[in-house]
N, CA, C and O atoms as CSV, one atom per row, in Angstrom:
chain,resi,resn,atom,element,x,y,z
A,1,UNK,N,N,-84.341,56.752,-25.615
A,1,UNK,CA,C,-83.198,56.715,-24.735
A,1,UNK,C,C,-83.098,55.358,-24.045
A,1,UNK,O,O,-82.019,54.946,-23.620
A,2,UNK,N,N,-84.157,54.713,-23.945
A,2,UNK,CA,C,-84.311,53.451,-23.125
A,2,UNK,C,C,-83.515,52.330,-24.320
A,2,UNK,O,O,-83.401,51.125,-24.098
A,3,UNK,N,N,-83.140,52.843,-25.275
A,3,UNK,CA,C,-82.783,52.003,-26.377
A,3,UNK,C,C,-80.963,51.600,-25.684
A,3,UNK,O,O,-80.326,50.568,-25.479
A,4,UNK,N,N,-80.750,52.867,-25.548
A,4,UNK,CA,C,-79.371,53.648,-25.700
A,4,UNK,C,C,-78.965,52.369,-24.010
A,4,UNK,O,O,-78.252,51.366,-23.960
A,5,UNK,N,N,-79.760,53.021,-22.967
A,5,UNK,CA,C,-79.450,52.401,-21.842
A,5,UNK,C,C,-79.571,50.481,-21.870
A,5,UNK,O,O,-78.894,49.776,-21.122
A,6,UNK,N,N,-80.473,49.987,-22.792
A,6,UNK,CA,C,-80.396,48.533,-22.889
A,6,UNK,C,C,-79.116,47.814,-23.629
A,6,UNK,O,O,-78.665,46.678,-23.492
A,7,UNK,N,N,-78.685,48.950,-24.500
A,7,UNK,CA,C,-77.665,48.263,-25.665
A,7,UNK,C,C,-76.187,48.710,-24.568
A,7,UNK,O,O,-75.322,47.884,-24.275
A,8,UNK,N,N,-76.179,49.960,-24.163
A,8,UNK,CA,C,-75.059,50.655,-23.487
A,8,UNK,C,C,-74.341,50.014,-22.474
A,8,UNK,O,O,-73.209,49.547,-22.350
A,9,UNK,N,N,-75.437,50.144,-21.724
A,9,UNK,CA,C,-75.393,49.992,-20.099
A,9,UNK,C,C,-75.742,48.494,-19.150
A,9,UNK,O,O,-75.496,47.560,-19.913
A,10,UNK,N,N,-76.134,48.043,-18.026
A,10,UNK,CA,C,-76.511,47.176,-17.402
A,10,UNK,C,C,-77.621,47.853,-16.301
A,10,UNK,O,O,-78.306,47.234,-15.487
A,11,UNK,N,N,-77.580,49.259,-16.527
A,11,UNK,CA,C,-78.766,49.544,-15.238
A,11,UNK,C,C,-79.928,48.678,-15.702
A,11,UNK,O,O,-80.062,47.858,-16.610
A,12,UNK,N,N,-80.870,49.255,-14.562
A,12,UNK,CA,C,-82.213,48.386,-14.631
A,12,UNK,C,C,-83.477,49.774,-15.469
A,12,UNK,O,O,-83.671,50.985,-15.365
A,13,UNK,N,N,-83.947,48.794,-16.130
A,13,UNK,CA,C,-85.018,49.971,-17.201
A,13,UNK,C,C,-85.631,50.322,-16.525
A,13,UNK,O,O,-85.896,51.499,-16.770
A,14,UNK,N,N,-86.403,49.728,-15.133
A,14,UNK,CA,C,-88.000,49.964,-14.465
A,14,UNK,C,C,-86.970,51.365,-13.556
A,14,UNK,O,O,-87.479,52.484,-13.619
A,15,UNK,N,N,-85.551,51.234,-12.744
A,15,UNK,CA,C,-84.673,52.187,-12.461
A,15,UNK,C,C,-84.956,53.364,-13.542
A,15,UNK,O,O,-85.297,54.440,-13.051
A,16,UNK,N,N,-84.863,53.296,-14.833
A,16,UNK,CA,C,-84.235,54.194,-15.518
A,16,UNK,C,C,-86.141,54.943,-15.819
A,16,UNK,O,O,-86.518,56.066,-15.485
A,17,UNK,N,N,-86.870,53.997,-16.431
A,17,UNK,CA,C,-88.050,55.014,-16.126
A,17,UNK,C,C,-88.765,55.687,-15.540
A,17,UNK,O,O,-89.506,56.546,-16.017
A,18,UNK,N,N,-88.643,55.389,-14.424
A,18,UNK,CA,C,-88.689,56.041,-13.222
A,18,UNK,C,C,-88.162,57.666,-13.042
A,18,UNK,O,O,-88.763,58.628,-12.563
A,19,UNK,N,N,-87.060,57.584,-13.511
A,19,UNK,CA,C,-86.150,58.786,-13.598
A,19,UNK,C,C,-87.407,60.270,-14.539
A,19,UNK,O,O,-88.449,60.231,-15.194
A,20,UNK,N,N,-86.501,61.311,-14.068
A,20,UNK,CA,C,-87.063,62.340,-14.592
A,20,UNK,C,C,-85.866,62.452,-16.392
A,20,UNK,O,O,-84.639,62.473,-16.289
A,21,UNK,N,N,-86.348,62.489,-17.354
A,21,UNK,CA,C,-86.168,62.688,-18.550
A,21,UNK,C,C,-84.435,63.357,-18.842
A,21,UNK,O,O,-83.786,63.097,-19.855
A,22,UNK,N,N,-84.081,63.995,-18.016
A,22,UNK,CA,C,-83.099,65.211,-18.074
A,22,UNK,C,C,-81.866,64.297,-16.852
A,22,UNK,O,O,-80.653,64.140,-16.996
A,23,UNK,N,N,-82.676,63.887,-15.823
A,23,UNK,CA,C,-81.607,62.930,-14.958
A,23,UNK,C,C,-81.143,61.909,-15.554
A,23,UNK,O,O,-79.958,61.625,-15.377
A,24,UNK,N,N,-82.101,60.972,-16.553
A,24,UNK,CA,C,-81.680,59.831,-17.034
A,24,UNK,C,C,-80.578,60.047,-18.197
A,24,UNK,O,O,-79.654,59.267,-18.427
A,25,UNK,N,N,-80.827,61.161,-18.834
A,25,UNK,CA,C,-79.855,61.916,-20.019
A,25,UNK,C,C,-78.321,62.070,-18.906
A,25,UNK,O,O,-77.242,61.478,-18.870
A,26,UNK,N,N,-78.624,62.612,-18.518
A,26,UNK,CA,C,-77.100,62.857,-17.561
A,26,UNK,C,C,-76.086,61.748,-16.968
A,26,UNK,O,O,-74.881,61.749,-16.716
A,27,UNK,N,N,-77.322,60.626,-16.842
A,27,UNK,CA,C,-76.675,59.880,-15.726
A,27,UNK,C,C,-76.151,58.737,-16.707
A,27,UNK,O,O,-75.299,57.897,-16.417
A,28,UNK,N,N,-77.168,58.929,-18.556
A,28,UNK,CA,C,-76.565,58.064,-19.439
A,28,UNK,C,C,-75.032,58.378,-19.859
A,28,UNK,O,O,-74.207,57.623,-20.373
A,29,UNK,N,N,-74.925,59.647,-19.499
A,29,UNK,CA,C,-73.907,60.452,-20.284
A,29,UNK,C,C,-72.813,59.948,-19.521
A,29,UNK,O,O,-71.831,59.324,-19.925
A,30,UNK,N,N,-73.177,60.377,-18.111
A,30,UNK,CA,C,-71.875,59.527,-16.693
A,30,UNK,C,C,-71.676,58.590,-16.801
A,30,UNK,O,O,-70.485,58.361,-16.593
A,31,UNK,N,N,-72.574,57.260,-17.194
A,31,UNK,CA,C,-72.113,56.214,-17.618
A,31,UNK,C,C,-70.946,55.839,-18.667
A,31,UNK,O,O,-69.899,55.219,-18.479
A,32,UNK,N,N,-71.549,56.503,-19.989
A,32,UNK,CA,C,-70.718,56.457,-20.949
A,32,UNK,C,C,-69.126,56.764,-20.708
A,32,UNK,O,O,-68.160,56.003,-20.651
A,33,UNK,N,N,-69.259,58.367,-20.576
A,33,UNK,CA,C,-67.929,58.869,-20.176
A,33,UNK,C,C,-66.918,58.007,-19.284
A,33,UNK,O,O,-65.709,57.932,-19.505
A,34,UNK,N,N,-67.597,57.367,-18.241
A,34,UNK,CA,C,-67.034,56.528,-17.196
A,34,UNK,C,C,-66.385,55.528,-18.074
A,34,UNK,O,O,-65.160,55.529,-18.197
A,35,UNK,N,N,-66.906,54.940,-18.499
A,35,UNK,CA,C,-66.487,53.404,-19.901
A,35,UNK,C,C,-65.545,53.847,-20.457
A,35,UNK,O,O,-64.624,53.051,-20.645
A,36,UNK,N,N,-65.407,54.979,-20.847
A,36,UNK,CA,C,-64.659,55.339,-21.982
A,36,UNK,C,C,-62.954,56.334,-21.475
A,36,UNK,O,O,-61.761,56.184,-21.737
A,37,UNK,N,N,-63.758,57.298,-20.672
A,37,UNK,CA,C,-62.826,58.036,-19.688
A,37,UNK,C,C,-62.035,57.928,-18.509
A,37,UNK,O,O,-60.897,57.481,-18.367
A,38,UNK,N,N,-62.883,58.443,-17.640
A,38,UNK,CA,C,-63.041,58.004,-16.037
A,38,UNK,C,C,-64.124,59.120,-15.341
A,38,UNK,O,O,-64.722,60.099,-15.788
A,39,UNK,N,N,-64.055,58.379,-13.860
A,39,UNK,CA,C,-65.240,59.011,-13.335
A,39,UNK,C,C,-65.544,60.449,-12.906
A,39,UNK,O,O,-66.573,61.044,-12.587
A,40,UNK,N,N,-63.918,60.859,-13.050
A,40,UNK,CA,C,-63.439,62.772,-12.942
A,40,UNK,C,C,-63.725,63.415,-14.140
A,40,UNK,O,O,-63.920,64.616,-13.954
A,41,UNK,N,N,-63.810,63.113,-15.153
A,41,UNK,CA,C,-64.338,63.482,-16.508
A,41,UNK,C,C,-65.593,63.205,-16.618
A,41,UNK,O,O,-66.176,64.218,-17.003
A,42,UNK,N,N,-66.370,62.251,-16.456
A,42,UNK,CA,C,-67.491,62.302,-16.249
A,42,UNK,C,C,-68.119,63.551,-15.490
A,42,UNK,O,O,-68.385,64.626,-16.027
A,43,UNK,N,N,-68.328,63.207,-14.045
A,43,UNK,CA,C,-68.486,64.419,-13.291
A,43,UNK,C,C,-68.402,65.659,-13.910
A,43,UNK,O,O,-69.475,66.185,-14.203
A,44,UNK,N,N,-67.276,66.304,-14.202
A,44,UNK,CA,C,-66.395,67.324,-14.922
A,44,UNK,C,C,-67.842,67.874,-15.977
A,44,UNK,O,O,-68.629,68.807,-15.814
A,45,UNK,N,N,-67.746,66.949,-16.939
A,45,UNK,CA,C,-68.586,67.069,-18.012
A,45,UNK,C,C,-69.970,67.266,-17.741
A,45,UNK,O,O,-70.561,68.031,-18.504
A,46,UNK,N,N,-70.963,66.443,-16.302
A,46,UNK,CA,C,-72.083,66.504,-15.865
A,46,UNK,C,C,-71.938,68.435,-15.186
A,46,UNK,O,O,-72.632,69.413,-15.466
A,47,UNK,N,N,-70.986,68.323,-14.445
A,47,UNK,CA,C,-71.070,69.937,-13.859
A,47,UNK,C,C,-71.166,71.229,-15.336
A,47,UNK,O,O,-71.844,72.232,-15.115
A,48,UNK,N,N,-70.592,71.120,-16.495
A,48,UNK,CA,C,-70.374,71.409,-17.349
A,48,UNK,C,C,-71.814,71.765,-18.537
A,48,UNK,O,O,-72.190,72.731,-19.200
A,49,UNK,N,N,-72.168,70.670,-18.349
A,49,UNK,CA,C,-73.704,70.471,-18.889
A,49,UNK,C,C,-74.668,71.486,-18.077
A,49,UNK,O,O,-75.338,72.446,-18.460
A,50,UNK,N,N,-74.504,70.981,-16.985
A,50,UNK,CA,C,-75.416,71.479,-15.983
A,50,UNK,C,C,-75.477,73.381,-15.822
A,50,UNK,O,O,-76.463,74.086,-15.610
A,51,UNK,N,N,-73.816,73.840,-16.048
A,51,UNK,CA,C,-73.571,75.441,-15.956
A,51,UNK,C,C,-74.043,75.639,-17.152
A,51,UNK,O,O,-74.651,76.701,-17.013
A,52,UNK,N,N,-74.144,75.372,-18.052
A,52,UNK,CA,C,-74.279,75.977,-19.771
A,52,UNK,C,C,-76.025,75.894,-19.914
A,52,UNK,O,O,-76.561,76.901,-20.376
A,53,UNK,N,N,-76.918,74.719,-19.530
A,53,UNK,CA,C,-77.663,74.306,-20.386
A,53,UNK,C,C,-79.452,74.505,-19.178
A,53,UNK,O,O,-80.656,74.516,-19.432
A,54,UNK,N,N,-78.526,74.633,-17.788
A,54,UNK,CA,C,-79.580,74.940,-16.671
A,54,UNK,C,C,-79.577,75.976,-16.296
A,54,UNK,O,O,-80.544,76.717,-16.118
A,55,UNK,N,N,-77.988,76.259,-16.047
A,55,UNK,CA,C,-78.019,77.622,-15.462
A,55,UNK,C,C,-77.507,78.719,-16.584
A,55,UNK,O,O,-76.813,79.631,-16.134
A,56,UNK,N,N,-77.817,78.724,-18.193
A,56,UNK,CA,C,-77.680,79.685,-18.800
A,56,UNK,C,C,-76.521,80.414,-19.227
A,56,UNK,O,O,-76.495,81.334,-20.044
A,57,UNK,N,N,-75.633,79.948,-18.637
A,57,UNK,CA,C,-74.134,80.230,-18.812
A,57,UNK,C,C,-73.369,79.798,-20.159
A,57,UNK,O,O,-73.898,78.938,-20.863
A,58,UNK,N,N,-71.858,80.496,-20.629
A,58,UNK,CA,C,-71.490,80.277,-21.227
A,58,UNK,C,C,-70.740,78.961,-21.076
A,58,UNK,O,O,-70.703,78.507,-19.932
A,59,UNK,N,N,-70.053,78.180,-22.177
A,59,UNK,CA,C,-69.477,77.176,-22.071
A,59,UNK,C,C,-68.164,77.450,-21.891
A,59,UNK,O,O,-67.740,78.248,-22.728
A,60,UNK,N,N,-67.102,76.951,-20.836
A,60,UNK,CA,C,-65.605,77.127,-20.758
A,60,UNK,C,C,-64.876,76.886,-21.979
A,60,UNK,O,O,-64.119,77.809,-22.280
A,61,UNK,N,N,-64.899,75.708,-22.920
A,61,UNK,CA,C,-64.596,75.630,-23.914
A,61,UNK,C,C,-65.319,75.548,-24.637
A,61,UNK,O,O,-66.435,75.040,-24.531
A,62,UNK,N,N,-64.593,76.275,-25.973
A,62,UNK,CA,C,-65.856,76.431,-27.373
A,62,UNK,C,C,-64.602,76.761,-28.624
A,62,UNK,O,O,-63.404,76.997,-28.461
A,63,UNK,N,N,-65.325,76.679,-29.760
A,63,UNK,CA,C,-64.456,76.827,-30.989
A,63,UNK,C,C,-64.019,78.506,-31.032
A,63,UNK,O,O,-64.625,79.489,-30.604
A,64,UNK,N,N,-63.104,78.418,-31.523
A,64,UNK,CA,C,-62.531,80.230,-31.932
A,64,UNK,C,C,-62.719,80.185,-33.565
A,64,UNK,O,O,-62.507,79.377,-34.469
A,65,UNK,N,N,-63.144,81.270,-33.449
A,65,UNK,CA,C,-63.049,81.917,-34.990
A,65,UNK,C,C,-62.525,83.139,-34.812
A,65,UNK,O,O,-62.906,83.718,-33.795
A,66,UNK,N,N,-61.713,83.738,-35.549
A,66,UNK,CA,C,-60.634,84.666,-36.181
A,66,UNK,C,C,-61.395,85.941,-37.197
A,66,UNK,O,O,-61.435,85.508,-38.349
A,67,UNK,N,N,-61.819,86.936,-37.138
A,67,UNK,CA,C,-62.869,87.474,-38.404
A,67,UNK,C,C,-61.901,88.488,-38.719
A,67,UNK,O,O,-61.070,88.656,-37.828
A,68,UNK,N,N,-61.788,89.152,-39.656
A,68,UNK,CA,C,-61.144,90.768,-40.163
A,68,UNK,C,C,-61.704,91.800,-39.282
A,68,UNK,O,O,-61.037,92.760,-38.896
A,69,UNK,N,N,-62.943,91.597,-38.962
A,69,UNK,CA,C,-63.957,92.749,-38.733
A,69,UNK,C,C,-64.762,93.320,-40.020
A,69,UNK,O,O,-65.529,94.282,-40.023
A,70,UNK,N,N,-64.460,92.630,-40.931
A,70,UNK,CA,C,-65.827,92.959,-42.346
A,70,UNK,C,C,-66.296,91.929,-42.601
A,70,UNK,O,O,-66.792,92.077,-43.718
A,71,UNK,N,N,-66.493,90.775,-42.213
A,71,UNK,CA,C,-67.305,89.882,-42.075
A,71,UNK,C,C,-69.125,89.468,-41.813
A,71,UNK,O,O,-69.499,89.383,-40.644
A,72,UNK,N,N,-69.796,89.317,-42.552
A,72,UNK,CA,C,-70.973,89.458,-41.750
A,72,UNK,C,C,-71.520,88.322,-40.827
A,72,UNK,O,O,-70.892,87.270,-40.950
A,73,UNK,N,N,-72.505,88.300,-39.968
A,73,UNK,CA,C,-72.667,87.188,-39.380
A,73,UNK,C,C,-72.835,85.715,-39.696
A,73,UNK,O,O,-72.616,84.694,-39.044
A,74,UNK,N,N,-73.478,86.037,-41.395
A,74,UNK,CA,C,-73.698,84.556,-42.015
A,74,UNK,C,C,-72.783,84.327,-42.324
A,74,UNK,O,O,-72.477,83.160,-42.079
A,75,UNK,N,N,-71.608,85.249,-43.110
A,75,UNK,CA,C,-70.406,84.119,-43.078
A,75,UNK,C,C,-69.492,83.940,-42.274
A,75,UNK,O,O,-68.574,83.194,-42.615
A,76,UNK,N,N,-69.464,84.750,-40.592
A,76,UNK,CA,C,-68.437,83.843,-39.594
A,76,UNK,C,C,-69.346,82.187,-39.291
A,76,UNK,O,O,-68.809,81.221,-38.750
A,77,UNK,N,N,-70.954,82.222,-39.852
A,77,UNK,CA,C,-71.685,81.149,-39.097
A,77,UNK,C,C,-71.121,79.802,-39.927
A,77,UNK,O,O,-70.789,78.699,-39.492
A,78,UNK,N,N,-71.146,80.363,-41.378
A,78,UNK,CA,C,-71.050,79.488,-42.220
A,78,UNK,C,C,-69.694,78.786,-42.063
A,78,UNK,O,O,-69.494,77.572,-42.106
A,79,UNK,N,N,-68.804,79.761,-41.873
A,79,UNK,CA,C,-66.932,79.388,-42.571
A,79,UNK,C,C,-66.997,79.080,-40.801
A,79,UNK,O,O,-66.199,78.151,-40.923
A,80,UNK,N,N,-67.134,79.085,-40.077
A,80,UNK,CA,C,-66.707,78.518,-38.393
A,80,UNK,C,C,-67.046,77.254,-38.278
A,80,UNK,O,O,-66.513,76.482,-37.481
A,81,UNK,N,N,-68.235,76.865,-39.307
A,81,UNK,CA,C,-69.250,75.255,-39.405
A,81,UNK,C,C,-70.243,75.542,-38.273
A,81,UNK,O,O,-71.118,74.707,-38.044
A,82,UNK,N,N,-70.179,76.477,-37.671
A,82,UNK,CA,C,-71.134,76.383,-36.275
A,82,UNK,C,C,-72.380,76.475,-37.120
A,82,UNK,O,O,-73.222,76.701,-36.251
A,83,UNK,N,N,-72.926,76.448,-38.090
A,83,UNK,CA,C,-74.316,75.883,-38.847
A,83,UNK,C,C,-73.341,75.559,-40.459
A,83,UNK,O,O,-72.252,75.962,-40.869
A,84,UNK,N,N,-74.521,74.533,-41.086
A,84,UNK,CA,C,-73.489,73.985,-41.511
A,84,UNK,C,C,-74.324,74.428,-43.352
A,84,UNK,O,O,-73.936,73.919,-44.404
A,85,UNK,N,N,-75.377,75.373,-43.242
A,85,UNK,CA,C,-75.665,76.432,-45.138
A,85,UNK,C,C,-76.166,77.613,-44.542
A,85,UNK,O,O,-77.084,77.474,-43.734
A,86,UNK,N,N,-75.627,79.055,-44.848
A,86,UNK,CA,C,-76.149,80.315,-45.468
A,86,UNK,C,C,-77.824,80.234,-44.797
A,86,UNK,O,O,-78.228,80.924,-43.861
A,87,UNK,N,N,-78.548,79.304,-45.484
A,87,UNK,CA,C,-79.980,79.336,-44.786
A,87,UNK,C,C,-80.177,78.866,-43.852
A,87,UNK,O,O,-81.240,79.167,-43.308
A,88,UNK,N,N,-79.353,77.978,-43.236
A,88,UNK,CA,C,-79.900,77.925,-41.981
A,88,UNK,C,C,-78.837,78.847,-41.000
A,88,UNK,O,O,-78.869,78.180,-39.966
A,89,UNK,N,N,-78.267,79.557,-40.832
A,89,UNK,CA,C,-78.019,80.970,-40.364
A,89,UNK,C,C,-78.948,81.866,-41.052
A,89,UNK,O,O,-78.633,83.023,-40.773
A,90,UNK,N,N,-79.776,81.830,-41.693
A,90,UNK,CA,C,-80.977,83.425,-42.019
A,90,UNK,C,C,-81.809,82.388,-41.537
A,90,UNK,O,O,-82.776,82.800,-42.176
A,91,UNK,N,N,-82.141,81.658,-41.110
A,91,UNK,CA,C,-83.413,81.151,-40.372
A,91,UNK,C,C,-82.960,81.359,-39.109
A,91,UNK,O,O,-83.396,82.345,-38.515
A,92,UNK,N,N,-82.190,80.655,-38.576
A,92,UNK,CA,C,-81.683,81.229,-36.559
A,92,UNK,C,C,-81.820,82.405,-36.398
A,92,UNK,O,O,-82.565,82.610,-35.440
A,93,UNK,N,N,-81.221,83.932,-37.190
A,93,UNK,CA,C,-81.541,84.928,-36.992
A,93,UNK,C,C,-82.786,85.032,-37.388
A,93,UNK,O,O,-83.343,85.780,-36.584
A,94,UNK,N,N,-83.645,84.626,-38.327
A,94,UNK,CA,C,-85.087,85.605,-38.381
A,94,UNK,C,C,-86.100,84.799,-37.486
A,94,UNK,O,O,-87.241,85.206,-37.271
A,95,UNK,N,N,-85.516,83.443,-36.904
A,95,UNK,CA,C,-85.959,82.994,-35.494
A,95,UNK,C,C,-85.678,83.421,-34.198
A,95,UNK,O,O,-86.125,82.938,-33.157
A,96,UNK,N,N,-84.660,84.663,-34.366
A,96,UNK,CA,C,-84.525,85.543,-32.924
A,96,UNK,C,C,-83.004,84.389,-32.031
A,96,UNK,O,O,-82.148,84.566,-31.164
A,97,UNK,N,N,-83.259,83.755,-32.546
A,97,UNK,CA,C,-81.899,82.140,-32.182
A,97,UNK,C,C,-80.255,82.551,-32.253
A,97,UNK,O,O,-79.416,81.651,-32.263
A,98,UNK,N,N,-79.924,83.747,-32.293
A,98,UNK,CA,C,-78.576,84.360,-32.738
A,98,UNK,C,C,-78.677,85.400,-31.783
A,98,UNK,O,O,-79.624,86.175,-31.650
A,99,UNK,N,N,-77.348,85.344,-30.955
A,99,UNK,CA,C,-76.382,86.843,-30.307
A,99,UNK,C,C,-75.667,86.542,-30.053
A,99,UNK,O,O,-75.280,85.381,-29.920
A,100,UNK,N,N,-75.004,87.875,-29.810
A,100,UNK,CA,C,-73.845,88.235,-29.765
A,100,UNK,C,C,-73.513,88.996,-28.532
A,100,UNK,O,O,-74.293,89.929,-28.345
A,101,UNK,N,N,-72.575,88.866,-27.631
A,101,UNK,CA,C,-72.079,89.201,-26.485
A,101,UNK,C,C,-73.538,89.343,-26.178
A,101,UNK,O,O,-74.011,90.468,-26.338
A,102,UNK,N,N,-74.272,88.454,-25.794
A,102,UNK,CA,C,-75.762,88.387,-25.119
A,102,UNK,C,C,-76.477,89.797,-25.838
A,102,UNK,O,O,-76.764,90.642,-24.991
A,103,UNK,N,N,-76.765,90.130,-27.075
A,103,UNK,CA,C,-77.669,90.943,-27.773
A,103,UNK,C,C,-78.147,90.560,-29.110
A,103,UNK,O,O,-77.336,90.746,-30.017
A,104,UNK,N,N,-79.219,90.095,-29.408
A,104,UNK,CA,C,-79.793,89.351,-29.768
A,104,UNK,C,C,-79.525,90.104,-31.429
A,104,UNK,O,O,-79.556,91.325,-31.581
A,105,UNK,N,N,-79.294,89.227,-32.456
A,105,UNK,CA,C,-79.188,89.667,-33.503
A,105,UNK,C,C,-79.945,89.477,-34.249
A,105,UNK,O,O,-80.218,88.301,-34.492
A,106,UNK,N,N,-80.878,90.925,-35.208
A,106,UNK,CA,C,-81.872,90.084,-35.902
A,106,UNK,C,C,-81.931,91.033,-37.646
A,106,UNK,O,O,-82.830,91.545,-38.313
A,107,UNK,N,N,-80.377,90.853,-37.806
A,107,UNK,CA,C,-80.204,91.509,-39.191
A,107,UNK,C,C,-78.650,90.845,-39.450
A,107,UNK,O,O,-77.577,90.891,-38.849
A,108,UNK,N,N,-79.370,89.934,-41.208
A,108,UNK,CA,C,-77.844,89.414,-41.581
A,108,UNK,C,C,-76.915,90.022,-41.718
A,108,UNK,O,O,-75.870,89.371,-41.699
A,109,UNK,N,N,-76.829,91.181,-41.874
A,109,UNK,CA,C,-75.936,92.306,-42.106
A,109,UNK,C,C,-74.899,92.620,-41.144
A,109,UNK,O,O,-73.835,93.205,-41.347
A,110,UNK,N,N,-75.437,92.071,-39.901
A,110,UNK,CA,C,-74.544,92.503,-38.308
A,110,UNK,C,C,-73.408,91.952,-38.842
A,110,UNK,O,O,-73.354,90.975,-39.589
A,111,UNK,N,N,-72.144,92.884,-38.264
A,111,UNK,CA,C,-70.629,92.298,-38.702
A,111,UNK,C,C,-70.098,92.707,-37.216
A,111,UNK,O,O,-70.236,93.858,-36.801
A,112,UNK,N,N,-69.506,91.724,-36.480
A,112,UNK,CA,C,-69.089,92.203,-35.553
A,112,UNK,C,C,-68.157,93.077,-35.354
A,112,UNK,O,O,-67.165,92.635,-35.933
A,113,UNK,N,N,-67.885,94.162,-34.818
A,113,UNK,CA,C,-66.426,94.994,-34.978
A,113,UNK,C,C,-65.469,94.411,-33.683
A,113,UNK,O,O,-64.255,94.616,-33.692
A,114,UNK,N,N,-66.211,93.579,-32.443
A,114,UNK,CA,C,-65.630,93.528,-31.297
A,114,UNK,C,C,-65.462,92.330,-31.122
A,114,UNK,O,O,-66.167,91.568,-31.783
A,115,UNK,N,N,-64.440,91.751,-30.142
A,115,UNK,CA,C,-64.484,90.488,-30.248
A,115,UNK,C,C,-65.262,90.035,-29.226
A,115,UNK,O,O,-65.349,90.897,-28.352
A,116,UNK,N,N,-66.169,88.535,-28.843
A,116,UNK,CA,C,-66.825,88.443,-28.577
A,116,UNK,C,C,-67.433,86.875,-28.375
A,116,UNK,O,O,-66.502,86.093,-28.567
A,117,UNK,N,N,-68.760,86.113,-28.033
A,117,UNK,CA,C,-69.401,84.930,-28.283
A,117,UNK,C,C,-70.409,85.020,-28.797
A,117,UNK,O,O,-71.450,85.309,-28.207
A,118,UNK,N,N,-70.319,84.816,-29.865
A,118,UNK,CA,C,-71.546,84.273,-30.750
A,118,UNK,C,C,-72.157,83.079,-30.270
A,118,UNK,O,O,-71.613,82.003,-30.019
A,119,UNK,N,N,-73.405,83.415,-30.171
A,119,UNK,CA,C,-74.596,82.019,-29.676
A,119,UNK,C,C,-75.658,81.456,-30.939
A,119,UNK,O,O,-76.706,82.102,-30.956
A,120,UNK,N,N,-75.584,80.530,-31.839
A,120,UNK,CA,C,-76.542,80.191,-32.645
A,120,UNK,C,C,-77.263,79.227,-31.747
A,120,UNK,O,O,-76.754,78.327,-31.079
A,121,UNK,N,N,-78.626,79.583,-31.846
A,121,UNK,CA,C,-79.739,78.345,-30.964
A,121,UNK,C,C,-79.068,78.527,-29.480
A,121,UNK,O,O,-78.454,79.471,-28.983
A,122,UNK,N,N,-79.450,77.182,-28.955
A,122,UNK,CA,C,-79.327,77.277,-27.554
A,122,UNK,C,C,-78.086,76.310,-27.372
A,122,UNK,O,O,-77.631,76.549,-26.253
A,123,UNK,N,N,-77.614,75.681,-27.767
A,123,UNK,CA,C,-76.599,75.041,-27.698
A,123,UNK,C,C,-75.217,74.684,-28.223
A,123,UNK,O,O,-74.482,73.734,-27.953
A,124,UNK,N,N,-75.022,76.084,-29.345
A,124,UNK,CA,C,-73.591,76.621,-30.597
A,124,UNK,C,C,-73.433,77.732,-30.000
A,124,UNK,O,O,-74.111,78.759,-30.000
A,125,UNK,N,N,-72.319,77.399,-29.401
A,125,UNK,CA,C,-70.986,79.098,-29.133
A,125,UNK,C,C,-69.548,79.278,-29.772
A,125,UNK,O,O,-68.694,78.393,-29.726
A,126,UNK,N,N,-69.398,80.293,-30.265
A,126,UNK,CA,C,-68.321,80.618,-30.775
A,126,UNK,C,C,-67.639,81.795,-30.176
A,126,UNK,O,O,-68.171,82.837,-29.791
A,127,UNK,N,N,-66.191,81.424,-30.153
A,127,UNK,CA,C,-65.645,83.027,-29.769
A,127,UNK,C,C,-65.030,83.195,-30.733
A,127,UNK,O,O,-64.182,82.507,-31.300
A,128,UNK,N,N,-65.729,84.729,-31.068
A,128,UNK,CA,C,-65.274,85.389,-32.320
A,128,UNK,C,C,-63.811,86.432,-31.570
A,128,UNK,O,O,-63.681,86.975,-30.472
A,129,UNK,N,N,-63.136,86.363,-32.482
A,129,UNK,CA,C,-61.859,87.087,-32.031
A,129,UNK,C,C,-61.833,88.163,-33.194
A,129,UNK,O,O,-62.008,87.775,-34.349
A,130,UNK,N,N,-61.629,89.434,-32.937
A,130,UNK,CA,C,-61.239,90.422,-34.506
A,130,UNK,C,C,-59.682,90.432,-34.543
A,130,UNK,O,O,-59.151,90.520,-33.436
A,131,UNK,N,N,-58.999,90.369,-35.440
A,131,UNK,CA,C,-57.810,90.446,-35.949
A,131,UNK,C,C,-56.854,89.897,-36.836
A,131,UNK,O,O,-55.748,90.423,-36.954
């Protein structure tokens, strides 16, 4: 990361190592966004990070997927791109790494009937919609 902040940025490195691992990630991110955005999007995005990834929460925005309701879980994972082969959706589930409306899925077979958020790993959400 110290790469990212020398090529990126102008802070000071002995500043940036100092930092705790997870602050310096954030505060690279505020930087960036700032350059590129502004400093309300930044922020925005730091509060955002912070609800999803500290405090366990879902993300406000996320991709939709559309299913029939005969769908099984590997292929809303596959056809949504939220993993990007068949095996690595049967590895997230037989790693316990997959649920659904917060219930942990641990059979490829699950087809959702309800609509809902699918979670692959700790950081892929989808809202599955039936219809």
């Amino acid at each position: 990361m110290l790469k990212y902040y020398e090529l990126l940025t102008d802070e000071s490195l002995v500043k940036v190592r100092e930092m705790h691992p997870r602050d310096a990630k954030v505060n690279l991110a505020k930087i960036i966004i700032t350059q590129y955005h502004s400093e309300k999007a930044a922020q925005k995005e730091a509060e955002e990070f912070t609800r999803v990834f500290s405090q366990k929460e879902i993300p406000v925005d996320m991709p939709e997927f559309i299913s029939d309701g005969q769908k099984n879980i590997v292929l809303i994972l596959t056809e949504s791109n939220l993993v990007s082969s068949g095996n690595e959706a049967r590895r997230l589930i037989k790693q316990g790494a997959t649920s659904f409306n917060n219930i942990k899925i641990d059979k490829e077979s699950f087809i959702p009937k309800e609509s809902g958020i699918l979670r692959a790993g700790s950081r892929r959400f989808l809202n599955v919609k039936i219809g």
